[in-house]
C-alpha positions in Angstrom: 0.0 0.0 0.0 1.6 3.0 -1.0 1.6 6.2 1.5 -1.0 8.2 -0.6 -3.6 5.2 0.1 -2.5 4.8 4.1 -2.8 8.7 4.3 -6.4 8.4 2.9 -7.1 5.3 5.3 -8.1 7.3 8.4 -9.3 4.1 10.2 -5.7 3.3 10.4 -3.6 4.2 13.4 0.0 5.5 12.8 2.6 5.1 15.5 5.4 7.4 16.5 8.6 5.1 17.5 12.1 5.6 18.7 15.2 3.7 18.3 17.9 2.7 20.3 20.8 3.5 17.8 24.2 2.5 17.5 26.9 5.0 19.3 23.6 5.7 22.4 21.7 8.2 20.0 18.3 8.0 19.2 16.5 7.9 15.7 12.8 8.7 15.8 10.2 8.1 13.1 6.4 7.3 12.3 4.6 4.3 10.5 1.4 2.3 10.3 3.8 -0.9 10.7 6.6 -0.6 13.5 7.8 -4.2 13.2 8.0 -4.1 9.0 9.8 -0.5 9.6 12.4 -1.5 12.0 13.0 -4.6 10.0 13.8 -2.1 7.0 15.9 -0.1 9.3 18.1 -3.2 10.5 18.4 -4.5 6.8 19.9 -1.3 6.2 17.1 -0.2 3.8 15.4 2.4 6.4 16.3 5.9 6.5 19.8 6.8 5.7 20.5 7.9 9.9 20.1 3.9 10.8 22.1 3.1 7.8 24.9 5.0 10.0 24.0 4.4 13.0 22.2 1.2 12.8 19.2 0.2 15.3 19.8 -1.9 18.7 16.3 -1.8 19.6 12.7 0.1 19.6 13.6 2.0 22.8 9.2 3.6 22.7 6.2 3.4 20.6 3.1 6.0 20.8 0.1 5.1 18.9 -2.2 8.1 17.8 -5.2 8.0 15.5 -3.8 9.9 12.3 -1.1 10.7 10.3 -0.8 14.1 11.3 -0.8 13.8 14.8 1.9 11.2 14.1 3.7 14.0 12.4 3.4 16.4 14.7 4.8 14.3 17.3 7.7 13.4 15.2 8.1 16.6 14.7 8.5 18.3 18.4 10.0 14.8 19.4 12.9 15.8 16.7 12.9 19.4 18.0 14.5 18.0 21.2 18.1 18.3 22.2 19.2 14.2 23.0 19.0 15.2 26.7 15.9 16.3 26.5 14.4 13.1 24.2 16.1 10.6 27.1 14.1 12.5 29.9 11.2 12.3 27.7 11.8 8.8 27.0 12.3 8.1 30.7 9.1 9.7 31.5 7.1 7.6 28.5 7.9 4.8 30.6 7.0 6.0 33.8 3.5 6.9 32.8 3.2 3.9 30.8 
């Protein structure tokens, strides 16, 4: 399914997620599929950060009922100085 059709499929949830990355850092993204995304990031085939920096492991996941809440999640989540996405992170867990 290509992401025009998902986009128009607002019945399906999106998911913001967060990897543990090679080197401590953290690379965030968003998908409808977090397991068939992470696969593509450990292949090497995700987004060009993991392909440096390669994922350990999904380090959170946040589900949210449309794309652009996804996205606007992504974006303040990438908005963040690293401290400030590991407090977060740490505080995800907490509440969850």
């Amino acid at each position: 399914m290509t992401d025009a059709a998902l986009a128009a499929n607002p019945g399906r949830p999106w998911f913001l997620y967060v990897l543990h990355c090679r080197g401590g850092s953290l690379y965030t993204g968003i998908t409808t599929d977090v397991e068939k995304r992470y696969a593509a990031h450990a292949a090497g085939k995700g987004a060009r950060y993991t392909r440096s920096f390669p994922p350990l492991g999904i380090a959170l996941v946040v589900q949210f009922d449309n794309k652009g809440e996804a996205l606007a999640a992504e974006h303040a989540v990438k908005a963040m100085t690293a401290a400030q996405k590991h407090a977060w992170l740490v505080a995800q867990r907490q509440a969850g």
